[in-house]
N, C-alpha and C positions, 0 to 999 in steps of 0.2 A: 203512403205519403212519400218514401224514400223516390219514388217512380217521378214526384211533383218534383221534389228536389231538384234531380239532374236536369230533368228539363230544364231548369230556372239557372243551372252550372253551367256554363257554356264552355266548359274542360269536358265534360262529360260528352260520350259518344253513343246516343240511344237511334234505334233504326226508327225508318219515318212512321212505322205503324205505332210503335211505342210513344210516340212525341205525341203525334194525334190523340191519342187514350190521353195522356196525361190534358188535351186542351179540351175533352170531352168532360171529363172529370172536376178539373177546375170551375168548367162553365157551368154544372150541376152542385157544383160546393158553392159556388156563389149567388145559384139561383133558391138553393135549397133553404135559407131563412125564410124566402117569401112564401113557403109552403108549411113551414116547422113553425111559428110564431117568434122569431128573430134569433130561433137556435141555431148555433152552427153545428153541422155534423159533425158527428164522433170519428176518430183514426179507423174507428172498427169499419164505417160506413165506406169511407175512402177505399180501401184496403178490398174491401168486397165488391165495390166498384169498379178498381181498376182488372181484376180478377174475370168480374162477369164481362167483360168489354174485352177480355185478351181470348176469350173462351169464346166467345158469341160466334164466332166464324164471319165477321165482318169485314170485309176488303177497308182500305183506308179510305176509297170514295164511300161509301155507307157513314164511316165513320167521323169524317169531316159534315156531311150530313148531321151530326147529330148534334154540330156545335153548335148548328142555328135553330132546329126544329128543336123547339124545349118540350113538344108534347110526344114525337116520339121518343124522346131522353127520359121521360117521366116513364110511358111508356115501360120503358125497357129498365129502368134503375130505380125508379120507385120515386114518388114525392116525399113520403118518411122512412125513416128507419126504426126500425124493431127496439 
């Protein structure tokens, strides 16, 4: 979550790969009630999302990709969490 943060601080200095995760991430935390029955996801789920997305070896074009397409974001981060 601390990743959400800065984004959201506009003092803060994150590179453009970092800022895309964090809008990739947001977009999957707001889509993730519609898949959970109106739960929001856990710090743990965040944290291991932004994680699998810094790791995936995705260029920032892939990854802006992911804001829109919710099936490859499922895909790849899962509709629930454990």
């Amino acid at each position: 979550m601390g990743l959400l943060r800065k984004v959201f601080n506009r003092e803060s200095k994150l590179s453009e790969k970092d800022t895309i995760i964090a809008h990739v991430v947001a977009t999957h935390a707001a889509w993730y009630p519609a898949h959970n029955a109106g739960r929001q996801p856990p710090e743990a789920a965040l944290t291991a999302w932004i994680r699998k997305l810094a790791i995936s070896g995705l260029d920032e074009s892939e990854l802006i990709l992911l804001v829109a397409d919710h099936k490859a974001r499922n895909n790849l981060l899962g509709k629930t969490w454990p």
